[in-house]
VMD Tcl script that builds the backbone (N, CA, C; Angstrom):
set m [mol new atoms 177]
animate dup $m
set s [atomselect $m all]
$s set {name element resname resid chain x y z} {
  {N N UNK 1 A 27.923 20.616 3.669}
  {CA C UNK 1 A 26.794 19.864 3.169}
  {C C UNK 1 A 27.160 18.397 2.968}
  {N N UNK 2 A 28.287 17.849 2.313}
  {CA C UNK 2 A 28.441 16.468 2.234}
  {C C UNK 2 A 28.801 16.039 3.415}
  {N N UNK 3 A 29.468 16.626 4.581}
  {CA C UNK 3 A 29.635 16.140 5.767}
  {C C UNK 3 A 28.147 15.481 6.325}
  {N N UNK 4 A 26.863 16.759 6.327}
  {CA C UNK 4 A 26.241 15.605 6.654}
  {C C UNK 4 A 25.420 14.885 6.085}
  {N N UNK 5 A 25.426 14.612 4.626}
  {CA C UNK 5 A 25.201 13.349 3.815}
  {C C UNK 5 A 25.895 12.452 4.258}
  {N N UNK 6 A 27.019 12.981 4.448}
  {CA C UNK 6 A 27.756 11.607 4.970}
  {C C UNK 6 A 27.857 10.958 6.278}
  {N N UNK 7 A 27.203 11.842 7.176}
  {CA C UNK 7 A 27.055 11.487 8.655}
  {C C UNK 7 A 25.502 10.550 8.150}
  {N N UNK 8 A 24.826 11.165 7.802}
  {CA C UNK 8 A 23.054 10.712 7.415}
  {C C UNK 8 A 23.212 9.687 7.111}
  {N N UNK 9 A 23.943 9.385 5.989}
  {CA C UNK 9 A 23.575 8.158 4.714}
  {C C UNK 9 A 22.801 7.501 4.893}
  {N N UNK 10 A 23.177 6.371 6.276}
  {CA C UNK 10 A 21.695 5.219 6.317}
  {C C UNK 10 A 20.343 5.480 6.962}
  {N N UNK 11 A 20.639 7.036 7.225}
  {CA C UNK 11 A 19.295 7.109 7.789}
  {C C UNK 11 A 18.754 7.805 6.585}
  {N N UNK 12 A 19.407 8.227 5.739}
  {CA C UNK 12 A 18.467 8.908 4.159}
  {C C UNK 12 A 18.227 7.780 3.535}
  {N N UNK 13 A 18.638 6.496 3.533}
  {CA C UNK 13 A 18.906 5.829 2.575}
  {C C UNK 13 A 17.552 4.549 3.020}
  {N N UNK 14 A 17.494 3.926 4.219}
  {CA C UNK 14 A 16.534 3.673 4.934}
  {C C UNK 14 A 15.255 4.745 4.948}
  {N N UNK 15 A 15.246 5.374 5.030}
  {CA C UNK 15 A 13.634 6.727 4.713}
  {C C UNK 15 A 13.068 6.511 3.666}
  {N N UNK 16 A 14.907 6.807 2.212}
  {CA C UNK 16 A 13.919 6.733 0.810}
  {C C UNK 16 A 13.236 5.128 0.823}
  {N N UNK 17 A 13.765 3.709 1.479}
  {CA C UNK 17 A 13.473 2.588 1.160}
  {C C UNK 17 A 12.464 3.178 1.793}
  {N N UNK 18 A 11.643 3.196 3.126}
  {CA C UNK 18 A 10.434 3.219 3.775}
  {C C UNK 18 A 9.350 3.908 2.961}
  {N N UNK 19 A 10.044 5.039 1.907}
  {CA C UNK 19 A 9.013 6.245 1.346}
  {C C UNK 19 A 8.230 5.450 0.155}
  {N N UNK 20 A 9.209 4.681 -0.465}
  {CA C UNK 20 A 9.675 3.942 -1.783}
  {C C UNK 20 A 8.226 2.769 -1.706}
  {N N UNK 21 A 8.389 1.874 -0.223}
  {CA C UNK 21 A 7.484 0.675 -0.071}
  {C C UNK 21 A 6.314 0.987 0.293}
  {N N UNK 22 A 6.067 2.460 1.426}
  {CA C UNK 22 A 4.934 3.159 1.198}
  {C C UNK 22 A 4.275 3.889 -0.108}
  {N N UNK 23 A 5.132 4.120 -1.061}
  {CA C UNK 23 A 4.447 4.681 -2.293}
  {C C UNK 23 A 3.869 3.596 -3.217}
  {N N UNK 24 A 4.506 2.215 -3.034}
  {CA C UNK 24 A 3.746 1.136 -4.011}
  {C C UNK 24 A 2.773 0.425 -3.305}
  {N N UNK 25 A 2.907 0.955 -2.233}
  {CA C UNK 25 A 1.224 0.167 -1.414}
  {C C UNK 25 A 0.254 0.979 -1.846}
  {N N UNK 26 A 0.588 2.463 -1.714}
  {CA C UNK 26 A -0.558 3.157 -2.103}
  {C C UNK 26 A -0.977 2.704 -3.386}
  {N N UNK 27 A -0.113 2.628 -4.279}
  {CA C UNK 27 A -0.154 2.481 -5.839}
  {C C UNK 27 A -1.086 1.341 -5.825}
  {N N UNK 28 A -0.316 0.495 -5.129}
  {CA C UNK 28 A -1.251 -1.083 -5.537}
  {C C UNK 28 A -2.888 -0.847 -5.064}
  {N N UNK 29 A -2.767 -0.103 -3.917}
  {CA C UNK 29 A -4.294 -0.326 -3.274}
  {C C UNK 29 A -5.146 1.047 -4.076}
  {N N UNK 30 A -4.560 1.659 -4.984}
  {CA C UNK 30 A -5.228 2.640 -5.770}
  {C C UNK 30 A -5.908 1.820 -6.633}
  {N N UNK 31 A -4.836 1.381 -7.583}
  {CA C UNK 31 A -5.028 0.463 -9.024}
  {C C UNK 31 A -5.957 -0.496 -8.567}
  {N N UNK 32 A -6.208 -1.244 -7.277}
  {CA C UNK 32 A -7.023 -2.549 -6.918}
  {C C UNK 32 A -8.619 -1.521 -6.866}
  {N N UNK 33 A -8.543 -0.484 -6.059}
  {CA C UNK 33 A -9.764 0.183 -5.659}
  {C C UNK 33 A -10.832 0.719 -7.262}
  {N N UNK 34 A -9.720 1.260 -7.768}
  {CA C UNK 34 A -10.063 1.581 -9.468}
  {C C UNK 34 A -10.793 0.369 -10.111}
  {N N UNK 35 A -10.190 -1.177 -9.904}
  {CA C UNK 35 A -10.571 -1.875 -10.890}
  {C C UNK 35 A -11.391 -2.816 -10.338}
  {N N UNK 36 A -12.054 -1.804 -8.772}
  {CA C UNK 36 A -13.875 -2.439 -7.981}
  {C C UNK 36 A -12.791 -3.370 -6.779}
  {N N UNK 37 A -11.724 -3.984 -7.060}
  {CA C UNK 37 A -11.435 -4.646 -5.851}
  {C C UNK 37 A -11.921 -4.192 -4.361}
  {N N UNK 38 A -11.500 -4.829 -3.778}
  {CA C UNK 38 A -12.025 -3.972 -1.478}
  {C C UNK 38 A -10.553 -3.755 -1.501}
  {N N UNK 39 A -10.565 -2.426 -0.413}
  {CA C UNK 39 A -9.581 -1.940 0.076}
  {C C UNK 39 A -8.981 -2.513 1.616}
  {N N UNK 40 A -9.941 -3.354 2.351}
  {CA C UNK 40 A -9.500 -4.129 3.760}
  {C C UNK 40 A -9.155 -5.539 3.085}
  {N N UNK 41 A -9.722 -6.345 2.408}
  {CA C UNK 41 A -9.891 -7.873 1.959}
  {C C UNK 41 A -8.621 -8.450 0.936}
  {N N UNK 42 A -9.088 -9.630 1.409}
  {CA C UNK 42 A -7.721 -9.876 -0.113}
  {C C UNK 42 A -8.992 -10.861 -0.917}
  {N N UNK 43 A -9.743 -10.057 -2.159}
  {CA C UNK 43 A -10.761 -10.997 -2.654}
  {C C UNK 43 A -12.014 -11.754 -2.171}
  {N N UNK 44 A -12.015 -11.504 -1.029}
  {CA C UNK 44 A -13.594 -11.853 -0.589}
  {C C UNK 44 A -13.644 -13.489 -0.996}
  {N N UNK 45 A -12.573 -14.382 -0.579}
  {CA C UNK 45 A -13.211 -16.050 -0.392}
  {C C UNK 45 A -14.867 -16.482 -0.558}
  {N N UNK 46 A -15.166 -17.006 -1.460}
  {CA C UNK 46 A -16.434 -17.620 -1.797}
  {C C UNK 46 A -17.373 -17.010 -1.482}
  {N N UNK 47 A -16.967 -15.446 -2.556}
  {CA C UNK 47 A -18.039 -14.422 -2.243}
  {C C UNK 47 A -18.385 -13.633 -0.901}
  {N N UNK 48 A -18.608 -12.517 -1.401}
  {CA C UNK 48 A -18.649 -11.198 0.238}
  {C C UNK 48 A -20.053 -11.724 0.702}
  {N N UNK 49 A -19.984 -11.239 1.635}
  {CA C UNK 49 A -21.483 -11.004 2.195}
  {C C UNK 49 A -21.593 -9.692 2.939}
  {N N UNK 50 A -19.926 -8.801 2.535}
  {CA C UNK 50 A -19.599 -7.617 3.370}
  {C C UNK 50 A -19.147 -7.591 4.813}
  {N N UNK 51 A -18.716 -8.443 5.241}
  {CA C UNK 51 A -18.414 -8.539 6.553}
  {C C UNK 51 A -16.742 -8.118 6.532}
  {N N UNK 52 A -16.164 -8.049 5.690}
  {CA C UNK 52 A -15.137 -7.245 4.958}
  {C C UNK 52 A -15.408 -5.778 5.119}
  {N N UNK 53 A -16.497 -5.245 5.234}
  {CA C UNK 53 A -16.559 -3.864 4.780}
  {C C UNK 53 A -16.585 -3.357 3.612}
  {N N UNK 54 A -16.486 -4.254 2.496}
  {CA C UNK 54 A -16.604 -4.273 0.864}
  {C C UNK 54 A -17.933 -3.639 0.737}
  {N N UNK 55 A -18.304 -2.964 -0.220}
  {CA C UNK 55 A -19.125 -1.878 -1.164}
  {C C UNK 55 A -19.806 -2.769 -1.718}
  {N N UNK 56 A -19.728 -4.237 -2.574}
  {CA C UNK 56 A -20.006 -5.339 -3.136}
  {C C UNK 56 A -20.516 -6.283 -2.284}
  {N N UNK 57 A -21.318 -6.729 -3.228}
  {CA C UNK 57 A -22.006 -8.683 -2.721}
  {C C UNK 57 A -21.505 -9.517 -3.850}
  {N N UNK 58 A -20.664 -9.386 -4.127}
  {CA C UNK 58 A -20.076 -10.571 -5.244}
  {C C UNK 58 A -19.283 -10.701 -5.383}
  {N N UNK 59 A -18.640 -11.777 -5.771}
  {CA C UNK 59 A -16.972 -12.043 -5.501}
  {C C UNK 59 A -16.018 -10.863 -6.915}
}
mol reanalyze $m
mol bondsrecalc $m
mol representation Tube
mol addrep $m
């Protein structure tokens, strides 16, 4: 078993980073969706008009 942890390492170690930066995107784009933000946009510049795909007409 530690043989191949130890053959693995950077490929376990690289995965958990990939799993790690995929789990706080989700997080972030949860917490943004929860608190009415858009899930495609970053804030809707001088108000939506939805061309974003935003749910909202207001900034």
């Amino acid at each position: 078993m530690l043989s191949f942890l130890a053959a693995n390492l950077s490929t376990i170690v690289v995965g958990a980073a990939v799993f790690g930066l995929v789990g706080l995107s989700l997080r972030a784009t949860i917490r943004g969706l929860k608190s009415g933000k858009c899930a495609g946009c970053k804030g809707c510049p001088g108000g939506c008009s939805g061309q974003c795909g935003c749910h909202h007409t207001g900034p």
